[in-house]
One Martini backbone bead per residue (centre of mass of N, CA, C, O) as a GRO file, in nm:
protein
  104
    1UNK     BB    1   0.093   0.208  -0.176
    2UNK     BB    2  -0.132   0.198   0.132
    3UNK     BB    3  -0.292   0.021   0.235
    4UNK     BB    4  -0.537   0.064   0.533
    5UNK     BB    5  -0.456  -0.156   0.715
    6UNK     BB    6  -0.138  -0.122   0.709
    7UNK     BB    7  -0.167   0.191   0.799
    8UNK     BB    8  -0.263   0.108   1.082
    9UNK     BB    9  -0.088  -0.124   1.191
   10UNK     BB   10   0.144   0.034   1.167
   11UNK     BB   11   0.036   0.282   1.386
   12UNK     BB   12  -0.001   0.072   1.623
   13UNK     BB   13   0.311  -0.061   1.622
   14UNK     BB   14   0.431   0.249   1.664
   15UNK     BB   15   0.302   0.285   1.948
   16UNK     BB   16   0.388  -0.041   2.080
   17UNK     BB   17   0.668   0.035   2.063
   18UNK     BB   18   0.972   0.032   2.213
   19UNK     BB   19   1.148   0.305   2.291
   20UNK     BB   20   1.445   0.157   2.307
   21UNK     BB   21   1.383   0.173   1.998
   22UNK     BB   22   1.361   0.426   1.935
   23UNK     BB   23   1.561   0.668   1.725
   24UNK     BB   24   1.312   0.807   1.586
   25UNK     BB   25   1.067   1.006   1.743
   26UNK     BB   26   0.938   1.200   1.513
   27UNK     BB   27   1.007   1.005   1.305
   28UNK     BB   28   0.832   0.753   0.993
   29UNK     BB   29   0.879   0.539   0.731
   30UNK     BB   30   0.603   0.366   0.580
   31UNK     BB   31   0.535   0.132   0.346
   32UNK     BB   32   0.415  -0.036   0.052
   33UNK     BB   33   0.298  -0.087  -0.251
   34UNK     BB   34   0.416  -0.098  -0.589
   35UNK     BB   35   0.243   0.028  -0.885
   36UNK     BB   36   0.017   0.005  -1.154
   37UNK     BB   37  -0.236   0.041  -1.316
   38UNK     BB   38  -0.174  -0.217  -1.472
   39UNK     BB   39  -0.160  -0.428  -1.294
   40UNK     BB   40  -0.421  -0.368  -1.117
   41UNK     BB   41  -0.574  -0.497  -1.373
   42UNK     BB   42  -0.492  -0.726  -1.415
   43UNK     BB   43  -0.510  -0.852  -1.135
   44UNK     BB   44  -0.807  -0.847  -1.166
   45UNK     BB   45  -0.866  -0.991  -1.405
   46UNK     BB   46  -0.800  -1.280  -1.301
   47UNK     BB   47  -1.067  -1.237  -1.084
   48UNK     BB   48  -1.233  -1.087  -1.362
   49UNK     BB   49  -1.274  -1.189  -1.682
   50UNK     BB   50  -1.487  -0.908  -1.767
   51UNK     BB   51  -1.267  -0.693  -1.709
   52UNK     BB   52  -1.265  -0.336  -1.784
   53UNK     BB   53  -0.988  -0.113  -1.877
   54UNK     BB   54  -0.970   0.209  -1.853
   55UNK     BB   55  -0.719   0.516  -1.892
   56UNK     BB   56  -0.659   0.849  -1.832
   57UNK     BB   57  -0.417   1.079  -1.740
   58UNK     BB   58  -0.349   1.271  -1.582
   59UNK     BB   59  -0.205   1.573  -1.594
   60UNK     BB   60  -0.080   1.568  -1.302
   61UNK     BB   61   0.102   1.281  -1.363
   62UNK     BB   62   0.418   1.432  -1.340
   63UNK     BB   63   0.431   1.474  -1.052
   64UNK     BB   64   0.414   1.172  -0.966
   65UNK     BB   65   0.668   1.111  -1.146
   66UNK     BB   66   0.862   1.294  -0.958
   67UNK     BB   67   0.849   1.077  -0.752
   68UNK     BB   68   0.942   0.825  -0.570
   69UNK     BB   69   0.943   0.474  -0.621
   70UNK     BB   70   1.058   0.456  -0.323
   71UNK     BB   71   1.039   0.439   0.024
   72UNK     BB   72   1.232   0.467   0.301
   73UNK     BB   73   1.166   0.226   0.576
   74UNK     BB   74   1.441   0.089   0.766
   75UNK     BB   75   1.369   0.245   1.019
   76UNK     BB   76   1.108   0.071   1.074
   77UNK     BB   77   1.247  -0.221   1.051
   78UNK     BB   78   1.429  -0.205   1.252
   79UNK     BB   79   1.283  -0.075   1.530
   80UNK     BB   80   0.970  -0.210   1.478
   81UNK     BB   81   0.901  -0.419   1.257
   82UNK     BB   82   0.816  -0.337   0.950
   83UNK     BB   83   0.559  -0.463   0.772
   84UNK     BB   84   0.390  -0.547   0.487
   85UNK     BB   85   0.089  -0.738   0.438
   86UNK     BB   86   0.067  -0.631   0.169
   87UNK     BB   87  -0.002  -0.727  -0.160
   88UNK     BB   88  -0.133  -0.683  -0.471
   89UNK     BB   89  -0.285  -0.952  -0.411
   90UNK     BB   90  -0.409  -0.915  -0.128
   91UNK     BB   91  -0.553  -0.670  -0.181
   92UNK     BB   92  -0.730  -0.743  -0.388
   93UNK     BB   93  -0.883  -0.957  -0.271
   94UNK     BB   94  -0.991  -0.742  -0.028
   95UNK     BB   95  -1.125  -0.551  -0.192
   96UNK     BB   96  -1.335  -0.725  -0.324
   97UNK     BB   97  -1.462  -0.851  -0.119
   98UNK     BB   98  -1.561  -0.590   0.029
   99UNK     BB   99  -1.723  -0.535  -0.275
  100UNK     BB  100  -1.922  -0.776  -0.210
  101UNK     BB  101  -2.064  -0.734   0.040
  102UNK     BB  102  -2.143  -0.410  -0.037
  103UNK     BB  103  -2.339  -0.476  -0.315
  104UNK     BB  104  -2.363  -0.820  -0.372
   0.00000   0.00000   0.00000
């Protein structure tokens, strides 16, 4: 998953980056942090001691599961110095903060 910060961070960083670090001019992958339904579930629980999830897989979630576990982002990160601002805990309370200003 690519928090949506980390995602504009990253394409403004590849704007703004020298034409003669890049190497791939026509693309670039760049990743976030992968985790699970149950981590991210965790991850809230020990912020929200009364959190309760369940969930049940949605049925087309074996093509999600044929998708690769981590996409190789290695030229955005040597070309342009693409490195993830988040990972699951600063996700987490990012997320959590803002739906504390939106909701009350």
């Amino acid at each position: 998953m690519m928090y949506m910060p980390d995602a504009i961070k990253g394409t403004l960083d590849l704007m703004d980056a020298p034409l003669e670090n890049l190497k791939h001019h026509s693309d670039f992958n760049f990743a976030g942090v992968s985790f699970s339904a149950q981590e991210l579930a965790d991850c809230i629980a020990t912020r929200m001691p009364d959190f309760e999830c369940t969930f049940n897989p949605d049925s087309r979630q074996a093509i999600a599961d044929s998708w690769p576990d981590s996409i190789d982002d290695s030229a955005a990160s040597k070309e342009w110095g693409w490195k993830p601002s988040y990972d699951l805990e600063k996700m987490s309370d990012d997320m959590l903060e803002n739906l504390k200003r939106k909701l009350g």
